[in-house]
N, C-alpha and C positions, 0 to 999 in steps of 0.2 A: 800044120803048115803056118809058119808066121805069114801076119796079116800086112800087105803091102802100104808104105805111106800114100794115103791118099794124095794125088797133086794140089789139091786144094789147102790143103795142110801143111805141104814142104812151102808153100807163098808167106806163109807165115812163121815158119820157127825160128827167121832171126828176131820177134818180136817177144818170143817167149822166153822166160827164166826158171831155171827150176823153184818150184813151189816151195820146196825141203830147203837149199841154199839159201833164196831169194836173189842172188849174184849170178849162179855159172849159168851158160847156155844149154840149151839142151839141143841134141844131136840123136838124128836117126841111128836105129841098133836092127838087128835080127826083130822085126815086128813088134818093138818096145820105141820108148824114146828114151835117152839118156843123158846124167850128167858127167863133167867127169869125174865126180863124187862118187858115184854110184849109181844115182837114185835114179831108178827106172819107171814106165810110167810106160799102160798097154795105150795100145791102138786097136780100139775097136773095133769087130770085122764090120759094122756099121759106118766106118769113116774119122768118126772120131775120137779124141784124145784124151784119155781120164787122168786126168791128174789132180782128182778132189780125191784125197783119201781122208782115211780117218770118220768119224760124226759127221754130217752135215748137219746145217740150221736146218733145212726143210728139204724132204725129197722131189717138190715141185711138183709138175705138173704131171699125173699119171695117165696109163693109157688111154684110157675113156676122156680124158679132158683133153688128149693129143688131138685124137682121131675128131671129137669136138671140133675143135677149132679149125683142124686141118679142114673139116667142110664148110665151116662158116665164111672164114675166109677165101677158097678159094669161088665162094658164091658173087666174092666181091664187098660183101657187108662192111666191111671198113678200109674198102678201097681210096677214100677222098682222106684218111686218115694218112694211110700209106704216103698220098701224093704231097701231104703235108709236110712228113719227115724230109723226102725225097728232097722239093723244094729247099727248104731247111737246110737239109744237107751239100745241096750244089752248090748254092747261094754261099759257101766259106771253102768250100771242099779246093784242093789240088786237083791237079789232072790227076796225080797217082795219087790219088791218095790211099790213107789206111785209114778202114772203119771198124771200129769196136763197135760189138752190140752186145750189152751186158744184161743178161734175161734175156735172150733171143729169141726161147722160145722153138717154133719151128721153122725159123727163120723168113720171115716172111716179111719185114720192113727193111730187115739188111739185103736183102735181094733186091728188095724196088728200088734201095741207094744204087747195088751196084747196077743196077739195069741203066740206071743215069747219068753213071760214071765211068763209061769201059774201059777205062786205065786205071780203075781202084781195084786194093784188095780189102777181105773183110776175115773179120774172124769174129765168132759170134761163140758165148760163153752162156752157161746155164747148168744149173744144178740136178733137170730132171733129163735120164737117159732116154726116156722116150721123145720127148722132143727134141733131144740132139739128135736122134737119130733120123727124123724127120730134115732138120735145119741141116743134116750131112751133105744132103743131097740137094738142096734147095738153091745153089748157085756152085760153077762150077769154081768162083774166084771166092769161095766164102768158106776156110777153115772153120773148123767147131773143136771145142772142147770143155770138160766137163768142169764147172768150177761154181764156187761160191760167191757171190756180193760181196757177204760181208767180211770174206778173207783179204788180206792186203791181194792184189790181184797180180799174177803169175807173167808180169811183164815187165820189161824193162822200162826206165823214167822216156817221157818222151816222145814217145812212139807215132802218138795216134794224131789223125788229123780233125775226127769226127768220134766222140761215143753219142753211142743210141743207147737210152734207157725208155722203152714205151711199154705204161703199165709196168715195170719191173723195181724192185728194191734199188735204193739207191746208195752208195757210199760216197761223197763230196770228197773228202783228200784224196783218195785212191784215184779217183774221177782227173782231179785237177793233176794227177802225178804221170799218171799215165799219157796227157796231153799237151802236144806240142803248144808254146806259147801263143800261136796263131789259132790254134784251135779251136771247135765249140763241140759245146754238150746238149745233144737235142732232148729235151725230156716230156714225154707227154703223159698227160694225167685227166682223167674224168673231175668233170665239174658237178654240180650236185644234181642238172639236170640228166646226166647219163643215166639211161636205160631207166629213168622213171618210172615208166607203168610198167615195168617187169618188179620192179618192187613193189610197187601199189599192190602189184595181183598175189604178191610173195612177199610177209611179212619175213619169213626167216632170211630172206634174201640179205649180203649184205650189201651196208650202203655206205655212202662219201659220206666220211667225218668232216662237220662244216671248216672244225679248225686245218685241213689237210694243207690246203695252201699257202697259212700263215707259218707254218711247218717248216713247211718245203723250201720256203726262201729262209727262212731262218737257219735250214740246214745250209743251206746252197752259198749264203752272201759270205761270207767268209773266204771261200776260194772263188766264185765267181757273179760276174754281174749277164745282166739282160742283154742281149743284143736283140732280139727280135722273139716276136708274141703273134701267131696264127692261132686265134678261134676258128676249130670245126663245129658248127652243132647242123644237125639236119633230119628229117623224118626217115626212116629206114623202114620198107616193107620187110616182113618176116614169110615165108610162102614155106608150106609143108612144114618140115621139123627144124625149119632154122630156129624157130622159138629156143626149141629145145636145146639144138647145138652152141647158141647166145648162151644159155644158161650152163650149160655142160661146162664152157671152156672159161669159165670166171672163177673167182673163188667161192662165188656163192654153192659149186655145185660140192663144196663140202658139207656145207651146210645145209640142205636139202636133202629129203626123203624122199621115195614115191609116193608117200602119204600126201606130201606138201601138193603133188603134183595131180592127185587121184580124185579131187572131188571137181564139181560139174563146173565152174566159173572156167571158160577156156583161156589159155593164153593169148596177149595182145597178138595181133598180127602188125604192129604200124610199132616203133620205138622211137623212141628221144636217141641220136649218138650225137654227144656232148661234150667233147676235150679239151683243151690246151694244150700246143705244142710249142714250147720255149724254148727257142737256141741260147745259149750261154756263154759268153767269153771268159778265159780266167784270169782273176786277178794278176 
């Protein structure tokens, strides 16, 4: 039985272009999307839209680092993070606006937008199926579909009012093309004091490359400048397995064993959350 277009989904497809064209629109079909090239593209009985085909750079975030995060946050653990975007985001936003969120995730920062904004819509992008399938369902005015960063991005010029990149890969031209010239780009990133004693107690943990910010604007200044700078840092208690779940939904939980994790030194219970959130205007 073809898979119905999710509503959340049809909010968004005159934002989308086909991947394969880069030009035509794409258009609801029999439980596909299509252009009118051909190029067809499923709808997940999850809700959302695959139209990464081919290699991707990275499979993203796998189930164990979904389910992670999905408890961490909904504990609240980077609630003041959230509220930071949110702000951010209001602070430039339309009443209608459109937010991209690129690395979505499970969608969980584009929901606190739209929770802010009851006349916005969102569509939230990411390359791993398990947290789209999570971010599906995570707001009902919040489209998902299946995509890469680092591919020119599946949208027409123009569009957006708001992208969200937090903790996610970034591409600067795609960023600046994708957004209306009123626009900002909220991007947020750990500073080197993020989650410190988790590192301390986890050598193989990874950690903030000091050069990461001299980077980031050297990527960034080209198509866009600063409009506004929110430091979060704060002590965060950790109670029962949020240690774990902290660690699970990062990148470090690649790089850890249960070896890492097996001898007697317990995990901290109290952490460092330590970010930068910077709205961006574009050149």
């Amino acid at each position: 039985m073809p898979v119905p277009l999710p509503p959340a989904l049809e909010r968004v497809l005159d934002l989308l272009r086909c991947p394969m064209c880069r030009t035509h629109r794409i258009r609801p079909g029999r439980g596909v999307l299509r252009c009118p090239a051909g190029h067809t593209f499923d709808i997940a009985r999850h809700g959302y839209a695959g139209l990464l085909t081919g290699t991707r750079a990275t499979s993203g975030d796998d189930a164990a680092m979904v389910r992670a995060r999905e408890r961490f946050l909904s504990a609240g653990g980077y609630a003041r993070i959230r509220d930071a975007v949110t702000r951010l985001a209001a602070a430039a936003a339309p009443e209608r606006a459109t937010v991209l969120d690129v690395g979505c995730g499970t969608g969980y920062y584009l929901a606190g937008v739209l929770d802010r904004l009851p006349g916005a819509r969102g569509l939230g992008l990411d390359t791993s199926v398990r947290a789209l399938r999570a971010a599906a369902r995570a707001h009902d005015r919040a489209g998902t579909a299946a995509w890469d960063v680092f591919r020119p991005l599946p949208l027409a010029t123009g569009v957006a009012d708001v992208v969200l990149d937090v903790f996610a890969p970034r591409n600067p031209a795609e960023f600046h093309r994708v957004l209306r010239p009123a626009g900002r780009l909220i991007v947020v990133r750990p500073t080197g004091r993020h989650l410190a004693e988790l590192r301390e107690r986890l050598p193989a943990a990874v950690t903030v490359d000091p050069a990461k910010e001299r980077r980031l604007h050297r990527a960034l200044d080209p198509f866009f400048a600063v409009a506004a700078t929110e430091q979060v840092e704060y002590g965060a208690d950790l109670a029962g397995e949020e240690a774990l779940d902290l660690l699970g939904m990062t990148p470090s939980a690649r790089h850890l064993s249960r070896a890492d994790l097996s001898d007697e030194a317990p995990l901290p219970d109290r952490v460092t959350v330590s970010v930068l959130a910077t709205a961006y205007r574009p050149r």
